[in-house]
Backbone as a ProteinNet text record, in pm:
[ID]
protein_1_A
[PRIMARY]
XXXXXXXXXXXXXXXXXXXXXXXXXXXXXXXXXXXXXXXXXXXXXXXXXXXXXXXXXXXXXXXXXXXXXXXXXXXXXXXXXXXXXXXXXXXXXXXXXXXXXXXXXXXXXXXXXXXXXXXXXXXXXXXXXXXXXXXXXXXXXXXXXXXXXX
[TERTIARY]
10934.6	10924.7	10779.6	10748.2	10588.9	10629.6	10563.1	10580	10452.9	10441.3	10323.5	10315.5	10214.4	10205.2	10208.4	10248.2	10264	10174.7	10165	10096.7	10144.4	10279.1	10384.9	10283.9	10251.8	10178.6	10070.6	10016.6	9864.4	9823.5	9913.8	9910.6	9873.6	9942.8	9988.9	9811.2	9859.2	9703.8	9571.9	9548.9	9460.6	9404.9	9552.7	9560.4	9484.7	9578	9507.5	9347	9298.1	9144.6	9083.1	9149.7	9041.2	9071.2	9189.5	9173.4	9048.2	9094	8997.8	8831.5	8815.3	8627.7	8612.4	8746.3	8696.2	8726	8822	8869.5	8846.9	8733.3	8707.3	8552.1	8519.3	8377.1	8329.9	8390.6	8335.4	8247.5	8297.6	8256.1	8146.4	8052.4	7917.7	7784.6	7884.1	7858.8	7874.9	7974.8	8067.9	8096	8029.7	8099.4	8205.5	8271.5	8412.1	8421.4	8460.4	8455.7	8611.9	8738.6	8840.5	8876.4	8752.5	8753.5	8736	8642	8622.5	8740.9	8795.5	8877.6	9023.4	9059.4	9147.5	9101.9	9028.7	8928.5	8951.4	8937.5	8951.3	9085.4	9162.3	9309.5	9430	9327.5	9385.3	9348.1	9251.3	9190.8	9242.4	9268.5	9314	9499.7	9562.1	9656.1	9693.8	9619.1	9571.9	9490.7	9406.3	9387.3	9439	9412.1	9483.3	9422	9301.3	9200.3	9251.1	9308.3	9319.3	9485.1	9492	9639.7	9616.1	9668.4	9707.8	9887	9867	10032.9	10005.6	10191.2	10154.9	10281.9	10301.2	10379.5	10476	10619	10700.7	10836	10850.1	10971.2	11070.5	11039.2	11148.1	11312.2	11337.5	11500.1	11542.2	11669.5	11711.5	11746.6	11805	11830.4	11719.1	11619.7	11489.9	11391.2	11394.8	11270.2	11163.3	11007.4	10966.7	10857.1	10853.3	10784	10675.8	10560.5	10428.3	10344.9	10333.8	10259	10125.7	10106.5	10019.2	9989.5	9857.3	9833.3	9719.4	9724.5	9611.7	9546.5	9413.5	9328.5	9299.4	9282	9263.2	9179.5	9041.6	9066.7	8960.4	9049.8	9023.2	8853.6	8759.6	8656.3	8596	8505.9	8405.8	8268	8280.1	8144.5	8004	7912.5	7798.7	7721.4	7747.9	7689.5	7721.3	7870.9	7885.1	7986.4	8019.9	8121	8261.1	8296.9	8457.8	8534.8	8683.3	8719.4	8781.7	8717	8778.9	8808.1	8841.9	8887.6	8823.9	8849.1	8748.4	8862.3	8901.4	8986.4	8864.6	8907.6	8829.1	8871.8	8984.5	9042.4	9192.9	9168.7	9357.6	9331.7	9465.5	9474.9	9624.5	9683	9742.9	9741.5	9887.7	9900.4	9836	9776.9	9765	9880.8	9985.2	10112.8	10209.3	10134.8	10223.1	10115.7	10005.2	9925	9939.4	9920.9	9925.2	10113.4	10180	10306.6	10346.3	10463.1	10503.3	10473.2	10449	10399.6	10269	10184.6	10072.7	10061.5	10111.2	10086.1	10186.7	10339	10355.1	10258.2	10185.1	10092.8	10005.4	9966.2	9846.4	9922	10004.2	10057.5	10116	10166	10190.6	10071.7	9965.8	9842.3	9812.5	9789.6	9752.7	9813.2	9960.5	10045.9	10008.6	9932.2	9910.9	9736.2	9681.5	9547.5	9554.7	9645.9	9693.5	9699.8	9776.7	9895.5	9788	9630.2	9527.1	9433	9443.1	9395.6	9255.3	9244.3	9145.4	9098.4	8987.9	8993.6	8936.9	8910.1	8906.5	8955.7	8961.1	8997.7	8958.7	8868.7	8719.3	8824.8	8793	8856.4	8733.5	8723.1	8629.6	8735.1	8623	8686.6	8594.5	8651.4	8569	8518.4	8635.3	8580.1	8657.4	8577.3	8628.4	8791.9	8841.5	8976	9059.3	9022.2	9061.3	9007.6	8916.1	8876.6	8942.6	9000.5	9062.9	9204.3	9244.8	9374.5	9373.3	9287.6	9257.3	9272.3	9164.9	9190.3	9283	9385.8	9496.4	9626	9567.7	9667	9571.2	9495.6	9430.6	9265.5	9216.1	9097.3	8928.7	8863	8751.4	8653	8560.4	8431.2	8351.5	8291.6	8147.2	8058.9	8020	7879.9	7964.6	7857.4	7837.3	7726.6	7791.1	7733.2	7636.4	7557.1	7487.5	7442	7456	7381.4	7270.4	7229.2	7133.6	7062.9	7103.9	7048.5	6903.8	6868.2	6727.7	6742.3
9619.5	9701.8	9698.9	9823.8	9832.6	9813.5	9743.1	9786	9718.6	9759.5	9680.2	9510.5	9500.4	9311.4	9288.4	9183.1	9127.1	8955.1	8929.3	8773.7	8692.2	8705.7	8573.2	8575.5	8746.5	8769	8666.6	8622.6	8559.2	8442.6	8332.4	8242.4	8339.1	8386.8	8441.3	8541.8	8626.9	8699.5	8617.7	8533.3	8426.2	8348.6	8322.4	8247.2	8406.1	8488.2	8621.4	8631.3	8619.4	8609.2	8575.7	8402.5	8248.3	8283.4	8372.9	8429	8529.5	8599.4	8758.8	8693.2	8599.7	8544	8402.7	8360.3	8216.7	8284.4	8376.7	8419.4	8545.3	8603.2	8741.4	8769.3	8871.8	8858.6	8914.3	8891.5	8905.8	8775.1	8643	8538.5	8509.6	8621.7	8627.4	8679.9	8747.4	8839.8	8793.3	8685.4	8694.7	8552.5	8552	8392.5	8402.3	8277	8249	8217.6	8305.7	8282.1	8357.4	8223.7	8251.5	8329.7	8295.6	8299.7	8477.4	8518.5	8707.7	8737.1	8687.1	8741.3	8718	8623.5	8653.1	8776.7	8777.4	8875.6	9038.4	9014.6	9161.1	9160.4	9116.5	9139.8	9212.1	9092.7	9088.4	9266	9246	9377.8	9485.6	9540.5	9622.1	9624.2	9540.5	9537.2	9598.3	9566.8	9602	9721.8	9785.2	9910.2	10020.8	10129.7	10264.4	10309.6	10284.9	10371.1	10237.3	10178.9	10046.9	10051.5	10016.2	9987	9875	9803.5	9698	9663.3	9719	9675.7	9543.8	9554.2	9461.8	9494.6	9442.1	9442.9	9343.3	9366.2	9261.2	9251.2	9153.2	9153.9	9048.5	9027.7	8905.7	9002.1	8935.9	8992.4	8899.5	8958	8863.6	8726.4	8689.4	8601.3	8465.4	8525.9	8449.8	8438.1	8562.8	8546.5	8640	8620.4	8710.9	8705.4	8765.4	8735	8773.3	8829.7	8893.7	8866.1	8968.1	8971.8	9054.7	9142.6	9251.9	9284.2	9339.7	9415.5	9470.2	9594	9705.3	9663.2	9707.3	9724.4	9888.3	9946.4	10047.4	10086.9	10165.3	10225.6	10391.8	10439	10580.9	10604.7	10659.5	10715.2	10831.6	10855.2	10969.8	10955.3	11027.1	10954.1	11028.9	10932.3	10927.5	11005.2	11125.4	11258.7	11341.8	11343.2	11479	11577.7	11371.6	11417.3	11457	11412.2	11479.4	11343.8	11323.6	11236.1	11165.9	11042.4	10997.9	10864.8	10782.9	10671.3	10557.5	10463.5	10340.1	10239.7	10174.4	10087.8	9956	9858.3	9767.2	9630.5	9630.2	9531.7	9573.6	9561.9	9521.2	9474.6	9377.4	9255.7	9288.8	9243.7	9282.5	9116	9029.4	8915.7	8985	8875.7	8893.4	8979.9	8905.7	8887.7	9043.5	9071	9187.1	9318.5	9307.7	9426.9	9489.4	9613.1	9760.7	9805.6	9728.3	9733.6	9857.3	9841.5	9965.9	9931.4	9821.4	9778.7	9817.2	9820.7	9859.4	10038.2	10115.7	10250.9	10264.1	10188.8	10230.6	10173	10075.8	10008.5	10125.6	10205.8	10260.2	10418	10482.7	10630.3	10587.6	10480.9	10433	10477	10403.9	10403.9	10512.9	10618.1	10762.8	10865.2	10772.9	10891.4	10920.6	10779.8	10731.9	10757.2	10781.2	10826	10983.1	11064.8	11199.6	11283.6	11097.6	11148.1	11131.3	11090.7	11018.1	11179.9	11269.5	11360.6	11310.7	11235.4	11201.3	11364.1	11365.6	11456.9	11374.8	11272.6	11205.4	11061.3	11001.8	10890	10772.9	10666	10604.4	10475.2	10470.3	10315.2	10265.9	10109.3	10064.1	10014	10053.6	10029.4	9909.3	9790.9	9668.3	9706.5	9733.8	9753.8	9931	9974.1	10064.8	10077.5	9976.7	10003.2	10009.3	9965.9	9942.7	10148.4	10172.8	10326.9	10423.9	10395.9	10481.1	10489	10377.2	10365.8	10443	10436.7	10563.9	10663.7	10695.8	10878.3	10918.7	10827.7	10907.9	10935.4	10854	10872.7	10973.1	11099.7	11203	11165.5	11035.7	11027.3	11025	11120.4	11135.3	11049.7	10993.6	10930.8	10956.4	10852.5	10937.6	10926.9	10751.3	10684.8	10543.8	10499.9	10365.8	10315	10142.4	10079.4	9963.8	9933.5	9789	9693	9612.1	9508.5	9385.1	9344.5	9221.9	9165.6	9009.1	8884.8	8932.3	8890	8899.9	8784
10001	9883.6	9835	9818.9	9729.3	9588.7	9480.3	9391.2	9312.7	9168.6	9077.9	9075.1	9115.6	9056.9	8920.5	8889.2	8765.9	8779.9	8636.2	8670.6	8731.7	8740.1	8826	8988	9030.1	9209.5	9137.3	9069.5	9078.8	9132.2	9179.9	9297	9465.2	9462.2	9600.4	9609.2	9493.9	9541.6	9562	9480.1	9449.6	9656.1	9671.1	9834.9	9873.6	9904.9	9980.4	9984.3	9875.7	9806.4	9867.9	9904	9971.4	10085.3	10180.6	10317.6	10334.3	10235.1	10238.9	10263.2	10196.2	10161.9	10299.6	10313.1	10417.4	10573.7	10590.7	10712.1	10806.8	10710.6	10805.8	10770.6	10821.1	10835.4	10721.4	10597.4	10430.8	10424.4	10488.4	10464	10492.5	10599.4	10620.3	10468.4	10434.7	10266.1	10156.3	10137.3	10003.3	10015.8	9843.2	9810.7	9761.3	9771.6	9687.7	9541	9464.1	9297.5	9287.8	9280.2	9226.3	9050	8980.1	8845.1	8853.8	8910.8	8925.4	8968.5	9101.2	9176.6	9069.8	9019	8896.8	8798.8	8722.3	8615.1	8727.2	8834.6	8871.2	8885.8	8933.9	9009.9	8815.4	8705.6	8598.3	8509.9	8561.1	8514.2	8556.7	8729.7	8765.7	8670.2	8712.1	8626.6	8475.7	8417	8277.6	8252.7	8324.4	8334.3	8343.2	8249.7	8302.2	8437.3	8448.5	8550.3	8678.3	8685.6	8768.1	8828.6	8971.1	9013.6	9101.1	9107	9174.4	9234.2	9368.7	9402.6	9490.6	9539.4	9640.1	9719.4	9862	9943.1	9910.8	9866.1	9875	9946.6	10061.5	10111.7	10101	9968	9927.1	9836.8	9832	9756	9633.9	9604.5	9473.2	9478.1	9610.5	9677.2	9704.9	9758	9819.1	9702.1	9628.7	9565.7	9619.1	9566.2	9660.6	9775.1	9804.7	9938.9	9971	9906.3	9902.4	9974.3	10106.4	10234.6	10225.3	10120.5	10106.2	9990.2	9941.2	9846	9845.6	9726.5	9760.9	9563.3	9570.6	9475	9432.5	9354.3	9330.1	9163.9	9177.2	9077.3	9056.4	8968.6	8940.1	8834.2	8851.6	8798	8796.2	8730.7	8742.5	8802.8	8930.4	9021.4	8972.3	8965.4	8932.4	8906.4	9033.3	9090.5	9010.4	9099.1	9061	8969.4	8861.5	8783.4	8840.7	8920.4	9046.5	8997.8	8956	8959.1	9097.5	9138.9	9257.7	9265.6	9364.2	9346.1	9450.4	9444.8	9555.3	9541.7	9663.9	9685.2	9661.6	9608.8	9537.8	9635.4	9733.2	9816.6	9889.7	10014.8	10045.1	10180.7	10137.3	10239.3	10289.2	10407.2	10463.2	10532.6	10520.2	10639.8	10739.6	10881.8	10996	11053	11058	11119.1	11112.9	10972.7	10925.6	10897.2	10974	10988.1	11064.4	11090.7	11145	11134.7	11077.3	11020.2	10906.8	10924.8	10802	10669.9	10660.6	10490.4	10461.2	10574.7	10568	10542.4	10592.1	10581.8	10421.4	10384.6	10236.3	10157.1	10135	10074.7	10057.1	10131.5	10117.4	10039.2	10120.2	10083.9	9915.9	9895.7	9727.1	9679.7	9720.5	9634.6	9608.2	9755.1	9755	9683.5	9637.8	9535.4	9410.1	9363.7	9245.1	9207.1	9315.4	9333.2	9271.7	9361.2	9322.1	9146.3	9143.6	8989.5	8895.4	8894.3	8839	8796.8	8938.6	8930.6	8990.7	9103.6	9169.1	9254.5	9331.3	9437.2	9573.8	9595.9	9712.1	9668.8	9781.8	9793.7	9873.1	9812.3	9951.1	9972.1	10126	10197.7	10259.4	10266.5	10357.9	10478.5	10558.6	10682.8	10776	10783.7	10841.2	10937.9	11047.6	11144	11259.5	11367.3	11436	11430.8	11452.2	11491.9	11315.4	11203.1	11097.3	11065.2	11121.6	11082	11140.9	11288	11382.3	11311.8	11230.3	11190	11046.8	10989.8	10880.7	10908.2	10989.8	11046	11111.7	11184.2	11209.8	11104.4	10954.9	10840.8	10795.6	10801.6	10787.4	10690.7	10681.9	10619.1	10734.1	10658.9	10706.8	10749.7	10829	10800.5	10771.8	10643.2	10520.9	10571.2	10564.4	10563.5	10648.7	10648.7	10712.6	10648	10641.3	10569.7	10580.6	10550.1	10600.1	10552.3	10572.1	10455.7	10553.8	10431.9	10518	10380.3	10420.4	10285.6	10246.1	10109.1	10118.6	9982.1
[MASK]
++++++++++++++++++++++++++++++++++++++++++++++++++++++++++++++++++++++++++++++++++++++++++++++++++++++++++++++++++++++++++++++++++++++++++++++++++++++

């Protein structure tokens, strides 16, 4: 089930976080500051211009089970005044990526991107195969990005 996080997800997202910054190649980029990464997760929540879901496959029974979640939020870009949107994070288990939680995770978001009155909608894409898997859910490639310490 997709649905909104609440503070109870803030353990679980929190772990996702210290994967997202210790386990993939953010960790070449990005320090670990649990205190932001709460402050944003809390923020998107609490925002109108802000969504934050998450993937859950727990039940009434189990409890829940939160494998995934998406960041989201809605603005007015810089330029050219267009309202659009920038995914701010989503994590996806290993285990349970390129999965069906992964494409509702995202078409949720995109509904809610819509209902915002966005007119585009920006994903980063880590790597080739994370982009190939975009464009065959119909998104374009803009730019490419680069960075380097200084």
């Amino acid at each position: 089930m997709i649905r909104e996080a609440t503070t109870d997800d803030l353990p679980v997202l929190l772990e996702m976080g210290h994967q997202f910054v210790t386990k993939t190649i953010y960790q070449y980029v990005m320090s670990e500051n649990p205190e932001m990464l709460r402050a944003l997760f809390v923020g998107l929540m609490e925002s109108e211009s802000g969504l934050l879901l998450v993937a859950d496959r727990g039940n009434k029974v189990t409890g829940p089970d939160v494998i995934g979640a998406m960041g989201m939020s809605v603005y007015e870009h810089p330029v050219s005044g267009d309202r659009v949107s920038s995914e701010s994070f989503w994590w996806i288990d290993p285990e349970a990526r390129g999965g069906r939680d992964s494409v509702r995770l995202l078409r949720t978001t995109e509904k809610w991107v819509k209902e915002q009155g966005a007119r585009w909608m920006h994903m980063v894409a880590p790597s080739r195969r994370v982009g190939q898997f975009y464009e065959r859910l119909g998104f374009l490639p803009l730019e490419m990005h680069y960075t380097k310490a200084v």
